[in-house]
C-alpha positions as CSV (number, residue, x, y, z in Angstrom):
1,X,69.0,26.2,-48.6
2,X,69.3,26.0,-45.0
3,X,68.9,22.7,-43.1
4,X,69.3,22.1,-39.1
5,X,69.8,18.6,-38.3
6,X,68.7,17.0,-34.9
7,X,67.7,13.6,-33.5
8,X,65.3,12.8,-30.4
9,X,65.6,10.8,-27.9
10,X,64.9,7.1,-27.2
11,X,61.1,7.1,-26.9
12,X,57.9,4.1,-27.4
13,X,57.8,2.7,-30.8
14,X,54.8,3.7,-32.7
15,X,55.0,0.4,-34.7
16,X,56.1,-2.5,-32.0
17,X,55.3,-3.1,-28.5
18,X,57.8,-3.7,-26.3
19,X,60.3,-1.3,-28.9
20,X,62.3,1.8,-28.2
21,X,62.3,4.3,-31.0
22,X,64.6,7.4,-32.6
23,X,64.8,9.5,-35.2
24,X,67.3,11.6,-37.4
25,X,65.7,14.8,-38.8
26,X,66.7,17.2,-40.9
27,X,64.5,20.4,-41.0
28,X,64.8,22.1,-44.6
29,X,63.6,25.6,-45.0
30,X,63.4,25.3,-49.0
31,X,63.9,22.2,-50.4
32,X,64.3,22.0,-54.0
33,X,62.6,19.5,-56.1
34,X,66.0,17.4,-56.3
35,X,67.0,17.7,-52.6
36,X,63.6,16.2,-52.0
37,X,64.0,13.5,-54.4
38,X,67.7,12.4,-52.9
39,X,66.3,12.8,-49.5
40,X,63.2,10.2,-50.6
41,X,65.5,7.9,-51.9
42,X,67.5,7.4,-49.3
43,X,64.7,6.6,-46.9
44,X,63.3,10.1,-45.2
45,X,60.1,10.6,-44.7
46,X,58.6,13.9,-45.0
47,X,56.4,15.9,-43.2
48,X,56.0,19.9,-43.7
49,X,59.3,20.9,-43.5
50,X,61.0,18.1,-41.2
51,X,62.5,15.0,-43.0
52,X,63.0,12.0,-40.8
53,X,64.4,8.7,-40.5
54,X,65.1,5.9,-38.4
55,X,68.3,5.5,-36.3
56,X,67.0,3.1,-33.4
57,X,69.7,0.9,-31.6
58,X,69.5,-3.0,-32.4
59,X,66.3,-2.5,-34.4
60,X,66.0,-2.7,-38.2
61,X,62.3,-3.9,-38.9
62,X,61.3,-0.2,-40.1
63,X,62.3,-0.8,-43.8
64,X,61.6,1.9,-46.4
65,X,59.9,-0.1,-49.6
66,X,59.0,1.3,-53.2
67,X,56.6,-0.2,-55.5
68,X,57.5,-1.3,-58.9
69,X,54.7,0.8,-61.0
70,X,56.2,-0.1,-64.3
71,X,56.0,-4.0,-63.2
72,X,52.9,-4.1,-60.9
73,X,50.1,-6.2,-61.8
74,X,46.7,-5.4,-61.0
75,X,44.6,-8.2,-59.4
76,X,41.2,-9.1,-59.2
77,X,41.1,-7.0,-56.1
78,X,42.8,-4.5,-57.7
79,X,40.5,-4.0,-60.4
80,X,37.5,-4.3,-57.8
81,X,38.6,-1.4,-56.0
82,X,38.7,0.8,-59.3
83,X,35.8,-0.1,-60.5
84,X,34.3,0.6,-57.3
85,X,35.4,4.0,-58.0
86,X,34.4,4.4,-61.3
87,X,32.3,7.6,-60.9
88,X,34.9,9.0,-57.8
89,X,35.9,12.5,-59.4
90,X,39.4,13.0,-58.5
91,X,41.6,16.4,-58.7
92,X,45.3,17.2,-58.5
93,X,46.4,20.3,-57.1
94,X,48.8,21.8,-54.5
95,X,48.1,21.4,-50.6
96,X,44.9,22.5,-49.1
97,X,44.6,23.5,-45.7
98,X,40.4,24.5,-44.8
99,X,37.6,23.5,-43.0
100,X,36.5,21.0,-45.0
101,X,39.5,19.0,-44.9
102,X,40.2,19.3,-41.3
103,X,36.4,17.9,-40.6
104,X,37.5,15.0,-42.5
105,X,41.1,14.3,-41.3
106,X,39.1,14.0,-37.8
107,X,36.1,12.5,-38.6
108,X,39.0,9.5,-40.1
109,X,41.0,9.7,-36.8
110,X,38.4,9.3,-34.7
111,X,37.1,6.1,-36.6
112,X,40.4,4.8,-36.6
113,X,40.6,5.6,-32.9
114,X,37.8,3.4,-32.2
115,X,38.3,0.7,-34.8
116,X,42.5,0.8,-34.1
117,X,43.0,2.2,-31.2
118,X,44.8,5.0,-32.6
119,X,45.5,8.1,-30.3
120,X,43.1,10.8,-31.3
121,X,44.3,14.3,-31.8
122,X,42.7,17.0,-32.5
123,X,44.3,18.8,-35.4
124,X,44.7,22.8,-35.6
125,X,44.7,24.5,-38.5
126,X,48.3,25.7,-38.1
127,X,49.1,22.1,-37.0
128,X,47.7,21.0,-40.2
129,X,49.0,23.6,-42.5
130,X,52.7,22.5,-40.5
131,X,52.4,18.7,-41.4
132,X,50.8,19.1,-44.6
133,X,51.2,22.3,-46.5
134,X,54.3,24.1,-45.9
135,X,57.6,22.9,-47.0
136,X,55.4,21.1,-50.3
137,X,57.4,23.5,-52.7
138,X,57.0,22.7,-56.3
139,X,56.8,19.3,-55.8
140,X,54.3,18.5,-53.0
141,X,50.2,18.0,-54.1
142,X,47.3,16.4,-52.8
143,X,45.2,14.2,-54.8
144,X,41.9,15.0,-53.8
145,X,38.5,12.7,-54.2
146,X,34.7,13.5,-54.6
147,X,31.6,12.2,-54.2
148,X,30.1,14.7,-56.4
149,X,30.6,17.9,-54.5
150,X,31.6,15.8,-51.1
151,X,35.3,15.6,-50.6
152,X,35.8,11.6,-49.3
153,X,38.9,11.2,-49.9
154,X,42.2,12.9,-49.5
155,X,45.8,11.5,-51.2
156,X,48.3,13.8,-49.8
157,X,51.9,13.2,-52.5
158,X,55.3,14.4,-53.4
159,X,56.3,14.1,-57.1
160,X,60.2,13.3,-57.4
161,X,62.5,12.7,-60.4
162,X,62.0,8.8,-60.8
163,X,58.2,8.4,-59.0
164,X,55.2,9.6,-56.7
165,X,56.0,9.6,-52.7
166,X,53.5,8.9,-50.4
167,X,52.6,11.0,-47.7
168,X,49.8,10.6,-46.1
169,X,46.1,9.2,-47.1
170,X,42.7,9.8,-45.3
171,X,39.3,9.3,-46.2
172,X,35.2,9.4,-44.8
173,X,35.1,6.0,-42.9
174,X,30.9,5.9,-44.6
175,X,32.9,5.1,-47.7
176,X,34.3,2.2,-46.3
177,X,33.2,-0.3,-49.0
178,X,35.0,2.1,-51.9
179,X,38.3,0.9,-50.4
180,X,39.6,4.5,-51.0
181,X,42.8,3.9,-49.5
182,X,43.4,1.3,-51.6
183,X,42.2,3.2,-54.7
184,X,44.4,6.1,-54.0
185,X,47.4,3.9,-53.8
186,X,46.4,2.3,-57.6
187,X,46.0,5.3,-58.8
188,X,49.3,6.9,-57.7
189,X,50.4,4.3,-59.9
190,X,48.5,4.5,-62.4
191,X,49.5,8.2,-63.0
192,X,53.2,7.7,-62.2
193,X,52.6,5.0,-65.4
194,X,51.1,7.5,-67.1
195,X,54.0,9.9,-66.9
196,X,56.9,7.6,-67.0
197,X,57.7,7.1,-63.6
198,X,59.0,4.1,-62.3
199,X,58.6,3.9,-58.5
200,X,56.1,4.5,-55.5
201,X,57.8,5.0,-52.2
202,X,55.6,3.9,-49.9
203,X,58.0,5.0,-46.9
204,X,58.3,2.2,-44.0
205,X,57.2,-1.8,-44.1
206,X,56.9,-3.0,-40.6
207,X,55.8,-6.5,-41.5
208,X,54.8,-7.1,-37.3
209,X,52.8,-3.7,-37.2
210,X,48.9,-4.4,-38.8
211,X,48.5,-0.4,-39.8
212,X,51.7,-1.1,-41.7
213,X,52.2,-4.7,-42.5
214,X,49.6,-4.2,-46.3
215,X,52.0,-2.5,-48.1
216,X,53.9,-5.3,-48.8
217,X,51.1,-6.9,-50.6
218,X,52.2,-4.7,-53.2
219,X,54.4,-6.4,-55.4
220,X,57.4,-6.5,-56.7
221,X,58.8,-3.7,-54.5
222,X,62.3,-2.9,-54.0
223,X,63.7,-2.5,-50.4
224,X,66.7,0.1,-49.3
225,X,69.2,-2.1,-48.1
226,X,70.1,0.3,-45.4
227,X,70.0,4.0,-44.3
228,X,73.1,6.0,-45.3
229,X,74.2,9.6,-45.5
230,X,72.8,11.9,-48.4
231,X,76.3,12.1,-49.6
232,X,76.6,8.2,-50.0
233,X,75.0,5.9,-52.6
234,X,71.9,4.4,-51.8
235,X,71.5,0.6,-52.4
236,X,68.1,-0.6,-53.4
237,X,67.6,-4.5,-53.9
């Protein structure tokens, strides 16, 4: 294995106005399936190859939560949403990087640009294949969604030892009323009940930030106490 660790440098917050933000990364040539899994637990987030996590001075609101699958109750919503879905064909499989998903991935971002205001970049298919293919290993897949032949609806998921970690999710904005990005998240739960698997980490709760701020409607969830070295136990309560 070879890792490079580095942090940047004091920049906007993403999340909060008025915030500074860093990060600790560690870059990971070949992560194995339980490298990955002790780095998820204690709080990275990961993207391609780089693993990150927070390290800004005098701010702790960036907490990393994980559902409780085996304990989660399904509301009325809930069950809405899936049946909703009900005729959605769905497909696991490693990492795709083509066309069809990078017309998508922007066709999202710019909807979310103009409903969000998100900043709108246009993805390369290196860029892509960076963020989202390369470093997945064994353990990285994408849950993929159809509208009969019309992909709507990418999942993007690392399996680890103890649950599902979520990535990244982005769907067609025309099926808005499916609530995709809610049904994605149910169903990462309902296949991490399906093989034993106790937890969802949903990476960071910023309960301030809107584009953050829904996934603690997903309870109960467990939050790390605080972000320690890979070496050192991690504490969730």
């Amino acid at each position: 294995m070879i890792s490079i660790d580095f942090c940047t440098l004091s920049s906007p917050c993403p999340y909060l106005d008025a915030k500074a933000s860093r990060s600790s990364y560690k870059y990971v040539f070949d992560a194995s399936f339980n490298l990955n899994t002790t780095l998820t637990e204690h709080g990275y987030r990961r993207f391609g190859r780089y693993y990150s996590k927070p390290i800004c001075q005098n701010c702790n609101e960036c907490v990393s939560i994980r559902i409780d699958a085996k304990n989660f109750k399904f509301t009325k919503s809930a069950k809405k949403a899936i049946k909703r879905n009900k005729n959605t064909l769905s497909y696991i499989s490693s990492p795709i990087c083509d066309e069809e998903h990078l017309k998508l991935y922007s066709k999202y971002h710019m909807y979310m640009s103009n409903k969000k205001d998100w900043k709108f970049y246009e993805l390369s298919y290196q860029k892509y294949y960076e963020l989202y293919v390369d470093g997945a290993g064994e353990f990285g897949k994408e849950i993929s969604y159809y509208d009969g032949k019309k992909l709507i609806c990418v999942d993007l998921v690392d399996f680890v030892n103890n649950g599902i970690s979520s990535i990244y999710c982005y769907y067609d904005p025309e099926y808005s009323w499916y609530s995709l990005g809610k049904f994605s998240l149910l169903r990462q739960i309902m296949i991490a009940r399906i093989n034993n698997l106790r937890w969802i980490y949903l990476g960071f709760y910023v309960k301030d930030c809107p584009s953050l701020a829904y996934k603690g409607e997903y309870a109960p969830f467990e939050s790390l106490k605080e972000y320690v070295e890979i070496n050192q136990e991690c504490v969730w309560e």
